[in-house]
C-alpha positions as CSV (number, residue, x, y, z in Angstrom):
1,X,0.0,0.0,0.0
2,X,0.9,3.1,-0.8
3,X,1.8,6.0,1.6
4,X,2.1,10.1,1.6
5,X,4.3,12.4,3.3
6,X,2.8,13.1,6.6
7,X,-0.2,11.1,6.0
8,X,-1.2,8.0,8.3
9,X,-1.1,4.8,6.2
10,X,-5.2,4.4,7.6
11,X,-5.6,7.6,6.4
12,X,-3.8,6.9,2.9
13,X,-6.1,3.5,3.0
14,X,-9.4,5.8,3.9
15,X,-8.1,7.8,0.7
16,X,-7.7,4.8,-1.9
17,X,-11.2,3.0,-1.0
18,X,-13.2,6.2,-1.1
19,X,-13.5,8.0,2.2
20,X,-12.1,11.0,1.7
21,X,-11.4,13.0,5.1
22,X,-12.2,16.3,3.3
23,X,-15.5,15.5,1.7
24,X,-18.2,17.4,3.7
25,X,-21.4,15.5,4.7
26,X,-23.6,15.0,2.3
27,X,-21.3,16.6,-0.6
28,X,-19.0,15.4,-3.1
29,X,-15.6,15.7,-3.6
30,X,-13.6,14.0,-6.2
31,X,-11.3,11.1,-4.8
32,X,-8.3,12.2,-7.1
33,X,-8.0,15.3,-5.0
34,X,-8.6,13.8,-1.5
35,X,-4.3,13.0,-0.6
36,X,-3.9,16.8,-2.2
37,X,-6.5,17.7,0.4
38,X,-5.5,16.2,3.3
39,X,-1.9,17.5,3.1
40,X,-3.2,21.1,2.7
41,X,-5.4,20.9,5.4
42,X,-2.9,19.7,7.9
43,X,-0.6,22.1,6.9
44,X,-2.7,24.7,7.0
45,X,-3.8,23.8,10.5
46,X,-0.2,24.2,12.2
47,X,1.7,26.9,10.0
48,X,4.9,25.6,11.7
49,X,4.3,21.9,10.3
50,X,7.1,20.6,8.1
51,X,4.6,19.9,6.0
52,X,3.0,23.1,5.4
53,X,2.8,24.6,1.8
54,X,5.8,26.7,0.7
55,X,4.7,30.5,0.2
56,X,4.2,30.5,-3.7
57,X,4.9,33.9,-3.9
58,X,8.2,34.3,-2.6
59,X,11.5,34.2,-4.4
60,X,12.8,30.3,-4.1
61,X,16.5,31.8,-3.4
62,X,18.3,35.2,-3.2
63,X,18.3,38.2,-0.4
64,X,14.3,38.5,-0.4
65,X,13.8,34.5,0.2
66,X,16.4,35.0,3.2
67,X,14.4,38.3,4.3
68,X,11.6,36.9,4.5
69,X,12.7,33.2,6.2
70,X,14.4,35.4,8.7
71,X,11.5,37.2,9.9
72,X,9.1,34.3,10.3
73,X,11.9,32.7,12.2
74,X,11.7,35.5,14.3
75,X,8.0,35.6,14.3
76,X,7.9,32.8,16.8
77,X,8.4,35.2,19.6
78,X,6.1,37.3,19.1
79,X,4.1,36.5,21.7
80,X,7.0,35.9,24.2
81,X,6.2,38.8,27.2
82,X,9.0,40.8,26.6
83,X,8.8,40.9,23.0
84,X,5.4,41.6,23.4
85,X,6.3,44.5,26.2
86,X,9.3,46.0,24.4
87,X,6.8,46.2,21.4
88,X,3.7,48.0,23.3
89,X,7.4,50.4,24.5
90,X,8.6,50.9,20.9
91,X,5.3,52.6,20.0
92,X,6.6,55.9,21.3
93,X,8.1,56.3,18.0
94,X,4.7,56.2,15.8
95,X,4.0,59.3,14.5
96,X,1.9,61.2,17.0
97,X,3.6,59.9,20.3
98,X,6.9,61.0,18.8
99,X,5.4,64.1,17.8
100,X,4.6,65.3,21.0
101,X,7.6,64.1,22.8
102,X,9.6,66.9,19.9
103,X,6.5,69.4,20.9
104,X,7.4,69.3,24.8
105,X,11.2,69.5,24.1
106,X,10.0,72.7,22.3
107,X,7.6,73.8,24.9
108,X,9.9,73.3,27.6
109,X,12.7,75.7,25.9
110,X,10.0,77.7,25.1
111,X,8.9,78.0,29.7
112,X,12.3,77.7,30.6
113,X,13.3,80.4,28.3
114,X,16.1,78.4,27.0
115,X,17.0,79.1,22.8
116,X,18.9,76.1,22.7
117,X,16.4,73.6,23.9
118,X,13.7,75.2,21.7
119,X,16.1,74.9,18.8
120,X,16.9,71.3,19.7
121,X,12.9,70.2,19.6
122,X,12.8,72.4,16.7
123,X,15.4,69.9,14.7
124,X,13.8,67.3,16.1
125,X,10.3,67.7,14.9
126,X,12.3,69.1,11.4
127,X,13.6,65.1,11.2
128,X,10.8,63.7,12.4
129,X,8.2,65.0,10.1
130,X,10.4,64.8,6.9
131,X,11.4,60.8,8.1
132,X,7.4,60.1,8.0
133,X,6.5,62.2,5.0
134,X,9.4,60.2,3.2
135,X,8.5,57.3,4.4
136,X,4.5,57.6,4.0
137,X,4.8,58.3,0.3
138,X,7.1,55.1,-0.4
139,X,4.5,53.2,1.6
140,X,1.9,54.3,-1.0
141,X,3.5,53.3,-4.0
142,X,4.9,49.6,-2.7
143,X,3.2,47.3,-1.1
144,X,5.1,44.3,0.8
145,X,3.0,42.1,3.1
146,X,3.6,42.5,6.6
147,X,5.4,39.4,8.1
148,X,2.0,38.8,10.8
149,X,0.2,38.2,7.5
150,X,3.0,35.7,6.0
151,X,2.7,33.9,9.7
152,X,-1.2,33.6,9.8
153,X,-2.5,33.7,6.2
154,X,0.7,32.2,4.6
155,X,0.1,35.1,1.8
156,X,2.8,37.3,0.5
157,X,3.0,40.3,-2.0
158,X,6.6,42.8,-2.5
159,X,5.7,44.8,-5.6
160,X,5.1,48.2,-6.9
161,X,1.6,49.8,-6.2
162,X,-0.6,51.4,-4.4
163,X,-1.5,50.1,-1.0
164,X,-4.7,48.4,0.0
165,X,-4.4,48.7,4.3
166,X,-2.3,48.0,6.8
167,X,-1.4,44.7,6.1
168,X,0.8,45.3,2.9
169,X,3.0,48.1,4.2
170,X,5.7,47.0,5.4
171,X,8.3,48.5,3.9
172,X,9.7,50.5,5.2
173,X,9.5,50.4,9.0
174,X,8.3,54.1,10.3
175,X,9.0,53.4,13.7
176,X,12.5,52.9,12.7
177,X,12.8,56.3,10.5
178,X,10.9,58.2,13.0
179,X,13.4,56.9,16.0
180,X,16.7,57.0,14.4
181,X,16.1,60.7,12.7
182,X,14.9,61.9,16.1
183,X,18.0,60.0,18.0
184,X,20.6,61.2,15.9
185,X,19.3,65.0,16.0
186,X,19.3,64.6,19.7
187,X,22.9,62.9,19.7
188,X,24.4,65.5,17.1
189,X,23.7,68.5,19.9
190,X,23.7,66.8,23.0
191,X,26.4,64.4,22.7
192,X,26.0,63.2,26.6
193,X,22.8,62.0,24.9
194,X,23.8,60.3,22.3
195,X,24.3,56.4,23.9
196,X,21.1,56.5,24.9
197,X,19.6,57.9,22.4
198,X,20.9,55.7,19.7
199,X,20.8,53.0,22.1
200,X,16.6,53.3,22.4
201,X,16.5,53.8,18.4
202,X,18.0,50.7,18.3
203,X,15.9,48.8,20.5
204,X,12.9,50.0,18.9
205,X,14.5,49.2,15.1
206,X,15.6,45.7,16.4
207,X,11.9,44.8,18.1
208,X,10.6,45.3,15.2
209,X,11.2,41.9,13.8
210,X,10.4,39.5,16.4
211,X,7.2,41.2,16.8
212,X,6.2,40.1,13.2
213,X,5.9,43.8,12.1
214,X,9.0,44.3,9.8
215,X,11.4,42.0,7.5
216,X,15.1,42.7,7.9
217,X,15.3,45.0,5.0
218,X,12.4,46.8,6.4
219,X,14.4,48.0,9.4
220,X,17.6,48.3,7.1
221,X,15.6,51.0,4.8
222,X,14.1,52.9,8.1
223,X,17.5,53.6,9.5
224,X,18.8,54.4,6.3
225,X,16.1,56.7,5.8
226,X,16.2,58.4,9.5
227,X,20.1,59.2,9.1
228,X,19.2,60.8,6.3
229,X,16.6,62.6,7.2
230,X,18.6,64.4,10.3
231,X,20.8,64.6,7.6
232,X,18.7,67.2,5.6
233,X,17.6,68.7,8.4
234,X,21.7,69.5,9.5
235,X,22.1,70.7,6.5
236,X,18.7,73.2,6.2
237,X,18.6,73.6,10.2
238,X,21.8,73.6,11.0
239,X,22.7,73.2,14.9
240,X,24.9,75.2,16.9
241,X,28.9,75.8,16.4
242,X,29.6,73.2,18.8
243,X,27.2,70.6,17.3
244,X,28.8,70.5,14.0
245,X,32.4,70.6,16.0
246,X,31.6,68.6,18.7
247,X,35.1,68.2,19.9
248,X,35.2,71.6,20.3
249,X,32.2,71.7,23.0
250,X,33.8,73.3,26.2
251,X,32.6,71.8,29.3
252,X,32.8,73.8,32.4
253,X,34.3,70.3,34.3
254,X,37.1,70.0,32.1
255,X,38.6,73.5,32.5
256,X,42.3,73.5,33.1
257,X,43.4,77.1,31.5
258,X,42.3,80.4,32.1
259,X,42.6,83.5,28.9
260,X,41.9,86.6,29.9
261,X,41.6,90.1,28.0
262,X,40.6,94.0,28.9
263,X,37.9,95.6,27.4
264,X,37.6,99.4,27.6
265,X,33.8,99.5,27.9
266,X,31.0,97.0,29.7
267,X,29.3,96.4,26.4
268,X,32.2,95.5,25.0
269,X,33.0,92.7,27.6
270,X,29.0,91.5,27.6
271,X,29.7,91.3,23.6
272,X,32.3,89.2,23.4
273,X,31.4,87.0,26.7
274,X,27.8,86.4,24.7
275,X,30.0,85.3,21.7
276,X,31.7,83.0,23.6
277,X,28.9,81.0,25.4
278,X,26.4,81.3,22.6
279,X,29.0,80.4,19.3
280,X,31.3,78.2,20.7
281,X,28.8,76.5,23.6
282,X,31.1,77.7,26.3
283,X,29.0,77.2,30.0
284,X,28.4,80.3,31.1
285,X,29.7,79.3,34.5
286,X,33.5,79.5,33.0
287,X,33.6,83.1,31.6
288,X,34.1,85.5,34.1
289,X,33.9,89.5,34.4
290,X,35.4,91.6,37.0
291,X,37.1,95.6,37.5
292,X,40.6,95.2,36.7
293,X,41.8,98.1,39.4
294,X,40.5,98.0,42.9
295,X,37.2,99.9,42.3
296,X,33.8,99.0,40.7
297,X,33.9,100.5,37.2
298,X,32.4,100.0,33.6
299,X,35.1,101.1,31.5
300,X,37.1,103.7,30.8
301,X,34.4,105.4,29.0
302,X,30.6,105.2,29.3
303,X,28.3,102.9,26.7
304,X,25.3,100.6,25.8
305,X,23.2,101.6,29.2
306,X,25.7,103.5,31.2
307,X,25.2,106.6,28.6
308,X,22.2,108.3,27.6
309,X,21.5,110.1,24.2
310,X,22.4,113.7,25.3
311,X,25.8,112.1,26.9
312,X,27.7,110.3,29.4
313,X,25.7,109.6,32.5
314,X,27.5,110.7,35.7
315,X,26.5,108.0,38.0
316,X,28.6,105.2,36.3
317,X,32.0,105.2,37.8
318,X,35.0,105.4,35.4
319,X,37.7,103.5,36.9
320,X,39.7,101.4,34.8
321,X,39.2,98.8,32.0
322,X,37.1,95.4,32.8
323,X,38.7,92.0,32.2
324,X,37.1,89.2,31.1
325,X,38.6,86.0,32.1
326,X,37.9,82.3,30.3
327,X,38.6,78.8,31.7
328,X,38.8,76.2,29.3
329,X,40.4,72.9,28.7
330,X,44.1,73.6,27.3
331,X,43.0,72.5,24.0
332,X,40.6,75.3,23.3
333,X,42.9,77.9,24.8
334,X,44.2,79.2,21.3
335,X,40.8,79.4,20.1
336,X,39.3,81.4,23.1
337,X,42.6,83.9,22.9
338,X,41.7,84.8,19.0
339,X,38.1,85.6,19.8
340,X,38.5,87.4,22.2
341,X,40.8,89.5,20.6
342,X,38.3,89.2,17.4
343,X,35.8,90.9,20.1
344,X,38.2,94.1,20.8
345,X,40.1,92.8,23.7
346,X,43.3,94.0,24.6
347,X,46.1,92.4,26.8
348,X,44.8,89.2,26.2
349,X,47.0,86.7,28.8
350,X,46.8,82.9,29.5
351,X,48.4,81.0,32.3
């Protein structure tokens, strides 16, 4: 008697002498199609049976066939609790959650009356939005079935056109785009930021997968497309001086030199100390000003506020020219000494 691959030999028998396990009550079906049947039915009753039908529209080899094998590999844990947790997590980075986390970094420079953070959320929301307008209009025009679909439906479509729902857009992951444009703004000015940062784009690129949401290549595109969007946004926004030098950034905890210069009037020294903290992201903590002789003055003549339009004002003591003192890692030492004497400053010292 004659057997089939993952059929019972009473079953095979039950096939040969007319009782075919897949003919309904009462119906017909034709006996030459009953072994055909019976395979697809127990394949199609446990997806992770050897036996299982091969997906007919996937490539047979190549770098799709392997994208695709990878992520129902993966699949498998999609219901494991911590995939499951770390994928409820990684939802901070769809498009309205991660809009409003840029919109408070905003508000909050905006309360706190801080330029820099409002600039910073401004860049951010800059990368975010272009990452998801990018991303939405290659969404509409390909459509790739979602790896949840290729684990419960066993269907599968990668091609050019227009979108029908949720299920065919896959590529490429927005969560991804969204995260890794938004991290690497956020790393590029605050570089104290930028491990954990990248580290949470990461984990919400890399979840992904096991969560049956995104193939490999999916994720692959997203980060592409996220670098490059902060990229644009560098370019049309740029950051400050000491983002696009970071190795320049003065910290006030690394100070190890102190530069010093005179300047003849208090505007003068307010000038170049504002210079100094907000073009070369010096903490405002290191730049010191003080009288250089023993009594409070403003200069050796009057400006800005100490004069009014008719003339000098007479209350604003006269005494001697006001230095303006820097400390900074040794490093930046040459640098600080040419701007301040860029800024007017005369007897410009270091020790």
């Amino acid at each position: 008697m004659r057997t089939w691959p993952g059929i019972s030999p009473a079953l095979s028998a039950n096939t040969f002498s007319g009782a075919s396990p897949c003919r309904p009550k009462g119906g017909f079906v034709p006996d030459a199609g009953t072994a055909v049947c019976a395979v697809r039915y127990q394949g199609m009753s446990n997806p992770h049976s050897p036996h299982a039908p091969d997906d007919p529209d996937v490539p047979s080899d190549g770098l799709e066939r392997a994208d695709v094998e990878a992520a129902k590999s993966a699949a498998r844990h999609r219901h494991h609790p911590v995939v499951s947790t770390l994928g409820i997590l990684s939802d901070v980075a769809d498009q309205i959650p991660l809009g409003i986390v840029c919109a408070s970094v905003m508000a909050g420079g905006l309360v706190a009356d801080r330029p820099d953070v409002l600039h910073l959320g401004t860049r951010m929301m800059a990368a975010h939005v272009l990452a998801n307008l990018v991303k939405r209009r290659i969404k509409n025009r390909v459509r790739r079935t979602r790896p949840e679909e290729i684990v419960g439906n066993r269907s599968y479509r990668f091609e050019a056109g227009e979108t029908q729902g949720g299920h065919d857009t896959s590529f490429p992951s927005g969560h991804t785009a969204g995260a890794v444009a938004v991290a690497a703004i956020l790393s590029r000015d605050k570089p104290d930021l930028a491990l954990p940062a990248l580290g949470m784009a990461a984990l919400i690129a890399g979840v992904q997968i096991p969560r049956a949401k995104h193939y490999p290549i999916d994720v692959l595109a997203g980060i592409a497309l996220g670098f490059a969007s902060a990229r644009v946004v560098d370019r049309v926004l740029p950051g400050t001086e000491c983002h696009h030098t970071s190795q320049r950034t003065i910290m006030s905890d690394q100070a190890t030199r102190s530069v010093s210069a005179s300047f003849d009037t208090r505007e003068a020294a307010d000038r170049a100390i504002e210079h100094l903290v907000q073009q070369h992201g010096i903490d405002r903590t290191d730049v010191f000003a003080e009288a250089e002789g023993a009594e409070n003055t403003v200069g050796t003549k009057h400006s800005g506020g100490d004069a009014d339009k008719d003339g000098a004002m007479t209350d604003a003591p006269l005494a001697g020219t006001i230095k303006v003192s820097v400390d900074v890692p040794e490093r930046h030492a040459q640098t600080v000494q040419e701007n301040l004497g860029d800024m007017g400053g005369r007897n410009i010292a270091m020790r």
